[in-house]
C-alpha positions in Angstrom: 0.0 0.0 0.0 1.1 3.4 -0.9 2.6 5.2 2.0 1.7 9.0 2.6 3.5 11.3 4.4 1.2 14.2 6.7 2.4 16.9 7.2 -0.9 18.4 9.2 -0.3 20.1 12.1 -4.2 19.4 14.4 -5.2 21.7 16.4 -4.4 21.2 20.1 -7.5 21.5 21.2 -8.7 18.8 18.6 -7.0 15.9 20.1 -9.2 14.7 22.4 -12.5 16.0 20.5 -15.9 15.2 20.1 -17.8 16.4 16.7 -21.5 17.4 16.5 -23.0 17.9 13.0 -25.9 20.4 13.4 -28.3 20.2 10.9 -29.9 23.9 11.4 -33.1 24.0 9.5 -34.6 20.6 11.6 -32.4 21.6 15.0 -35.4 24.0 16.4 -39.1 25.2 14.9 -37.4 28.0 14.1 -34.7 26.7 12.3 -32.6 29.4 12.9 -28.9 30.5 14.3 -30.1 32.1 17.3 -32.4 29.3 18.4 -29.1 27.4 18.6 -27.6 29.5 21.3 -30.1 28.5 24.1 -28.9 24.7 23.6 -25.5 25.3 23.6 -25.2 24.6 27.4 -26.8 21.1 26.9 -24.3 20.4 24.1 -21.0 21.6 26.0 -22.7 19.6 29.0 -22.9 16.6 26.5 -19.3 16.5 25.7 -19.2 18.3 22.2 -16.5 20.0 21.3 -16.5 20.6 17.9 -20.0 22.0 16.3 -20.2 21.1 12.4 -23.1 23.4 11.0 -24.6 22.2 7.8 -24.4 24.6 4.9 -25.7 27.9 6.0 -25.6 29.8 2.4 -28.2 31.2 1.1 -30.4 28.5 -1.4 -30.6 28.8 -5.1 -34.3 29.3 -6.7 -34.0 27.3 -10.2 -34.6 23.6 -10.3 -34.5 24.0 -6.4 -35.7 20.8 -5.0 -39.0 20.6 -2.8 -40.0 23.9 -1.1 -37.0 24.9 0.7 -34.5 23.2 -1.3 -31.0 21.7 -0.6 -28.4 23.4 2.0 -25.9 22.3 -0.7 -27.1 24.0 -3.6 -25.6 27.3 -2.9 -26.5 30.7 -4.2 -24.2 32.7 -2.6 -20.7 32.2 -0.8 -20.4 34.8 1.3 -24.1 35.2 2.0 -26.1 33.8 4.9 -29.3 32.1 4.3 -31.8 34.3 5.5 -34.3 31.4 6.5 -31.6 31.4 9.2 -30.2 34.6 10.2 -28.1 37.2 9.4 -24.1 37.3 9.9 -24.0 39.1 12.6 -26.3 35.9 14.0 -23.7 33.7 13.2 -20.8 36.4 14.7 -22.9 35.8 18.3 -23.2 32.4 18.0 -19.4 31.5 17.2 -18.3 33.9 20.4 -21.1 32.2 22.9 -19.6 28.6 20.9 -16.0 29.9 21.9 -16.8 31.6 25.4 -18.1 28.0 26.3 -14.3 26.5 25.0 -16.0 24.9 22.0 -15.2 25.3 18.1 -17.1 25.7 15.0 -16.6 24.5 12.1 -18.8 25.4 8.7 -20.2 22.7 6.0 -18.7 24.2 2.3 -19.8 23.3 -0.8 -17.0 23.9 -3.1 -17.6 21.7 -6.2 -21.0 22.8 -7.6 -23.3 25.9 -7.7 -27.2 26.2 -7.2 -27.7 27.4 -11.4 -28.4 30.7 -10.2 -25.3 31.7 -8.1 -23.8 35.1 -9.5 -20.7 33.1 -11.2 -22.9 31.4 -13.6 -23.6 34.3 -15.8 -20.2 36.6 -14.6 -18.0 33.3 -15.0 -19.2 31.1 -17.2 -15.9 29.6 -17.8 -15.7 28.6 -14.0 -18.1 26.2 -15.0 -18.3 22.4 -16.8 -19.9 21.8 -19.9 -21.3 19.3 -22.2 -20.3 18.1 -25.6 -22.1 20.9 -27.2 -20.3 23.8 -25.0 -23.5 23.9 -22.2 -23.7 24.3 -18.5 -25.3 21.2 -17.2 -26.8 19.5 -14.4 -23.8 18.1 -12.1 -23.4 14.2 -12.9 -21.7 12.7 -9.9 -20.2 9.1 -9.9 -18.0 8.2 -7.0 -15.8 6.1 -9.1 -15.5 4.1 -12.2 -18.0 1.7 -10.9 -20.6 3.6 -9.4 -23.8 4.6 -11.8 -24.2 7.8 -12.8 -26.4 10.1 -10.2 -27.9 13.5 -11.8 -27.9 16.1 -9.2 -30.2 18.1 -11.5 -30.3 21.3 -8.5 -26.5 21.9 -9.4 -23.7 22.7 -11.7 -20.4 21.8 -11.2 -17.6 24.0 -11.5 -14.4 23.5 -13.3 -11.1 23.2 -11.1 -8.8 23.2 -14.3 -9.4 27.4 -14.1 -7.0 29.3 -11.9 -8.9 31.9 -11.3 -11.7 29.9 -10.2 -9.1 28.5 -7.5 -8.7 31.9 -6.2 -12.3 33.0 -5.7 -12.8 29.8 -4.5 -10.3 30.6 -1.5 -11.1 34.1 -0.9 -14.9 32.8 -0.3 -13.1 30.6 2.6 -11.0 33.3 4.0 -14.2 35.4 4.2 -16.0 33.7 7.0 -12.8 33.0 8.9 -12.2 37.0 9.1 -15.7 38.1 9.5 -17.0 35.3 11.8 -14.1 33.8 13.4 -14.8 30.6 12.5 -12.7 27.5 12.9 -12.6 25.4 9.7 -14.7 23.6 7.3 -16.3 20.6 6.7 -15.7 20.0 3.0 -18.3 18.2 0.6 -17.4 15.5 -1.7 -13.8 17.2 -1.3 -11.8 14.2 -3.5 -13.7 15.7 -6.4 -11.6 18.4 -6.1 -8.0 18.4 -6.7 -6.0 17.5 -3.6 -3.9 20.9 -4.8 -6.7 23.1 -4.3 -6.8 22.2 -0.6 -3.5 21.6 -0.2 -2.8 25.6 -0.9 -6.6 26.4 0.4 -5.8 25.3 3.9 -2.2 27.0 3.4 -4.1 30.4 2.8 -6.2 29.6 5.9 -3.9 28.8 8.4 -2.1 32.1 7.9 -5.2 34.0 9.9 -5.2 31.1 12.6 -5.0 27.5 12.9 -8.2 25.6 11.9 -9.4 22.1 11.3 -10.4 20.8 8.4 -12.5 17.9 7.8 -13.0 15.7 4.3 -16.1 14.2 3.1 -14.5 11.6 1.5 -11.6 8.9 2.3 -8.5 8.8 -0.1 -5.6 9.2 2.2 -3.5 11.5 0.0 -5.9 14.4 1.2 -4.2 13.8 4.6 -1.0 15.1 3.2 -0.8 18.7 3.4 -5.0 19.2 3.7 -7.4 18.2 6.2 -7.0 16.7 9.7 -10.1 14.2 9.3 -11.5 12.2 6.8 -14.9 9.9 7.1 -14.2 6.1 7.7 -17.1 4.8 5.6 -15.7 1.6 5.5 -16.8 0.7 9.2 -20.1 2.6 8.7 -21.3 0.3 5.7 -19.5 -2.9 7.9 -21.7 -2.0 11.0 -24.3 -1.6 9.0 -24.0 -5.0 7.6 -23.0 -6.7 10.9 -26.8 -5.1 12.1 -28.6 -6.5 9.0 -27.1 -10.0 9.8 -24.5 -10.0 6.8 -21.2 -9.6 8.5 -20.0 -10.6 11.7 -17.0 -9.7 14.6 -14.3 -11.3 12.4 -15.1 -9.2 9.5 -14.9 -6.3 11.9 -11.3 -7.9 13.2 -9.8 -7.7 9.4 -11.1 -4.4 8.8 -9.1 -3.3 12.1 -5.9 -5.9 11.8 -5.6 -5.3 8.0 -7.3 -2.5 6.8 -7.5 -2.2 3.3 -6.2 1.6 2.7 -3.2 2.9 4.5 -3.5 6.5 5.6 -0.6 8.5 8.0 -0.4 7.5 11.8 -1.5 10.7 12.5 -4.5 10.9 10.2 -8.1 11.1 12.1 -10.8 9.7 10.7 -14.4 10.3 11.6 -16.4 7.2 13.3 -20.2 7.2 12.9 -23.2 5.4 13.0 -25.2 8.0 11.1 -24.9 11.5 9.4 -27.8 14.1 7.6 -26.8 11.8 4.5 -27.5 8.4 5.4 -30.4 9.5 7.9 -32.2 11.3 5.4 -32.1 8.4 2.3 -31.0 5.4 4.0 -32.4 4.8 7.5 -32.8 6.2 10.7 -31.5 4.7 13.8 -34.2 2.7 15.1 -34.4 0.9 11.5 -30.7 0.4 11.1 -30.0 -1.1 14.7 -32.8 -1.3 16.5 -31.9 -2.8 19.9 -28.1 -2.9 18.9 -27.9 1.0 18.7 -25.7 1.5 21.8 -23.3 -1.5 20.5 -22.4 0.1 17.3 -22.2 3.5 19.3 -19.8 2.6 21.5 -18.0 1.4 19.1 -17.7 4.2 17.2 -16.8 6.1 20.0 -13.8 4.2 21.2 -11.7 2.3 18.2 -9.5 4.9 16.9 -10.5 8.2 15.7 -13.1 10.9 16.5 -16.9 10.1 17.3 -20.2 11.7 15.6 -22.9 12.9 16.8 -25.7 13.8 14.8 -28.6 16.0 15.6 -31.4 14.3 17.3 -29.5 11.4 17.8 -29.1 12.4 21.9 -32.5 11.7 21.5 -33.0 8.3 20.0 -33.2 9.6 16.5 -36.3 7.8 15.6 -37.3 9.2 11.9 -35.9 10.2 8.6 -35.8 14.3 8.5 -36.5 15.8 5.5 -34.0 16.6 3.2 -35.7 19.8 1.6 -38.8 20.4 3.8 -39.0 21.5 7.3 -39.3 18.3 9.6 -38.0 19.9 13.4 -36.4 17.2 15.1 -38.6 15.5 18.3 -35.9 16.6 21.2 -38.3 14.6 23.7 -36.5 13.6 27.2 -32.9 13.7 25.4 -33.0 10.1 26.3 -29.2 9.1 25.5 -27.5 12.4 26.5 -25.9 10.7 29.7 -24.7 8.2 27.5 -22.9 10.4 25.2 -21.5 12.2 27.7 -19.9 9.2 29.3 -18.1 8.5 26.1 -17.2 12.1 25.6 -16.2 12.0 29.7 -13.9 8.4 28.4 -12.6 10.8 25.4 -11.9 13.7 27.2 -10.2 12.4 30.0 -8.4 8.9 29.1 -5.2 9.0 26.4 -5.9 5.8 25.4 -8.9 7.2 23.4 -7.3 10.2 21.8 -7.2 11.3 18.4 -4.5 10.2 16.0 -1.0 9.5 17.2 -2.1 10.8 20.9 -3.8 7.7 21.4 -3.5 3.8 21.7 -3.3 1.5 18.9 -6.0 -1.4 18.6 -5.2 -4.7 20.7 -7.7 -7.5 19.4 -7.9 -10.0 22.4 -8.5 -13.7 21.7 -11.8 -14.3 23.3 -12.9 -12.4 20.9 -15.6 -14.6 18.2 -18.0 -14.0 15.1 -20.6 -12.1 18.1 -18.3 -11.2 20.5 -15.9 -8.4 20.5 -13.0 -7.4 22.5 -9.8 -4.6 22.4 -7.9 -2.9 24.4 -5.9 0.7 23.7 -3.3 1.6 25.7 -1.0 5.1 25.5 1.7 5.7 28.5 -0.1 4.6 31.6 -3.8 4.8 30.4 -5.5 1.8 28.7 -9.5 1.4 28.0 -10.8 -2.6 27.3 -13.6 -2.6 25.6 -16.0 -6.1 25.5 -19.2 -5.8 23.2 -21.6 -8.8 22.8 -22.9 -8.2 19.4 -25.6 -10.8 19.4 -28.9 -11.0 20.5 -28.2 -13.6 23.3 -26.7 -13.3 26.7 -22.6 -13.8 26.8 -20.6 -15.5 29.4 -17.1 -14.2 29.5 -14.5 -15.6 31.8 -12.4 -14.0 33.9 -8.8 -12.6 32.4 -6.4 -10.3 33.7 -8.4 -7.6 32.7 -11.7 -8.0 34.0 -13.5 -10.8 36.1 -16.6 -13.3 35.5 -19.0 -11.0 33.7 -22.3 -12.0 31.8 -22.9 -9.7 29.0 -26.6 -8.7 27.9 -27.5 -8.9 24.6 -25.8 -5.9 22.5 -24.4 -5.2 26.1 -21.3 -3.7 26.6 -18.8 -2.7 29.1 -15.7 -0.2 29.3 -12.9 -0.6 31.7 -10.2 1.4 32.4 -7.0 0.7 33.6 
């Protein structure tokens, strides 16, 4: 496997890190910036310390989808939505996000346009074309054998002009200067040239550090780019191991020999759900039913940096609309404690740490096909973590590191030391 050198330098404040992505038109009725700041308190209480806002630009009118449209068909890069504030809403809310010692972090859109965002009549050049010279619909494929989707809302611009590289940029130094923000989470980012980044983040970090975080998973955009990148292979692995189709072994290669090599020191972003797959695949209670804690808790403690998603503190129990209003049932906040135990683990145990700051994997032999267990260790901290992943009740015998225990089914337990 290739090897790839980073040469990121994380945020201090990012090593031991919990993310939250905030989905801001289903977070509150009012769907707003400033309905966010009264929950802050119960999110820094939770254990976040990273808050991901989805797009907040405004929304392009033509072909827009449903009544409100996509977050990530943008009309206007250095414009806030007005469905959900102004900028000075979003200035307030990243100093009450920072006066709490939390970061913030904006969702960017940087390889399409909604078809009416300002560049597609002043630079039309910016853009991709068809065979017969015409700005089209944005046809994504995520590689050579994936079928062609028609994302008929966008247009895709063209990374082979220079000049679009520099507008491009100044749109991300905007927000850092007039807001304060803290990075970006960047969409479909390996359909852009690793370059772009590589010099975009460059540009960036000359105001102040920030973190940047990939949607997508080739390691090379660890190099010089982002700090984090999404580990979609054990998403779509837990997601089979729920439906039945995989098991603990499969989970013990994926871990012991995984398939891609990426930098010691590369994070990458565990989850057992984002707006993505809630909205068109399946919300939690479909996808794991009674095993939702099980696959959560082992998101939260192999290595690399647990997700949160909106509602999910909650028992996220329905599919929010992608381009309709659909406010999320908050309820009793039925799993908040257990989040913020695994944020408590994060925060406070090395073993757990992001990247090189933490403990490598240690698959222990009574592991089998239901039954997992690892340990990390870093220095003198060390977390052992025992999941029964089947729906039956598990004996496990005493070892060195914990004594006679019965497991429930899809119990767990976390020791330390």
């Amino acid at each position: 496997m290739k090897k790839i050198v980073s040469r990121v330098q994380h945020p201090d404040w990012s090593r031991n890190a919990v993310i939250y992505e905030l989905n801001v038109r289903q977070f509150s009725p009012e769907g707003t910036l400033r309905a966010i700041l009264p929950q802050l308190g119960r999110l820094k209480n939770m254990g976040v310390d990273i808050l991901w806002l989805m797009p907040i630009n405004p929304i392009g009118v033509v072909e827009r989808k449903g009544t409100l449209g996509s977050n990530y068909a943008v009309s206007d890069y250095k414009a806030v939505n007005p469905d959900f504030g102004s900028l000075e809403d979003l200035r307030e809310l990243v100093r009450e996000v920072h006066r709490l010692g939390m970061y913030l972090i904006l969702d960017w859109v940087a390889n399409h346009t909604a078809w009416d965002h300002v560049w597609v009549t002043e630079h039309p050049d910016w853009y991709l074309k068809n065979a017969a010279g015409q700005i089209h619909s944005y046809v994504y494929r995520h590689d050579e054998t994936a079928p062609e989707e028609h994302w008929t809302d966008v247009v895709g611009l063209d990374y082979r002009q220079p000049a679009l590289w520099d507008a491009m940029t100044d749109a991300l130094l905007y927000w850092i200067r007039e807001a304060d923000i803290d990075g970006y989470r960047c969409d479909v980012a390996g359909l852009l040239p690793t370059a772009y980044w590589e010099q975009a983040r460059a540009a960036l970090e000359k105001i102040k550090p920030v973190f940047m975080l990939a949607e997508w998973s080739t390691p090379e955009l660890h190099r010089a780019a982002f700090d984090m990148t999404y580990d979609w292979d054990l998403y779509d692995l837990m997601t089979r191991m729920a439906q039945g189709e995989a098991s603990v072994l499969d989970l013990k290669r994926l871990v012991t020999r995984p398939p891609v090599a990426y930098p010691a020191d590369a994070y990458r972003m565990r989850f057992t759900t984002n707006h993505d797959k809630n909205t068109w695949v399946a919300h939690d209670e479909e996808l794991y039913g009674p095993a939702f804690k099980a696959y959560a808790v082992l998101a939260a403690t192999l290595p690399g940096m647990m997700l949160i998603y909106s509602g999910q503190e909650s028992g996220l129990d329905k599919r929010l609309e992608f381009f309709e209003k659909d406010p999320i049932n908050w309820g009793t906040y039925a799993l908040a404690d257990f989040y913020r135990e695994l944020a408590r683990l994060k925060h406070q145990n090395r073993a757990l740490w992001n990247g090189t700051a933490g403990g490598p994997v240690e698959i222990l032999p009574v592991t089998t096909r239901t039954l997992l267990a690892f340990s990390r260790v870093k220095d003198d901290n060390r977390v052992t973590v025992l999941i029964n992943f089947s729906r039956r009740s598990r004996k496990v015998a005493a070892s060195d590191l914990w004594p006679d225990l019965t497991l429930k089914p899809f119990g767990y337990m976390i020791l330390e030391g």
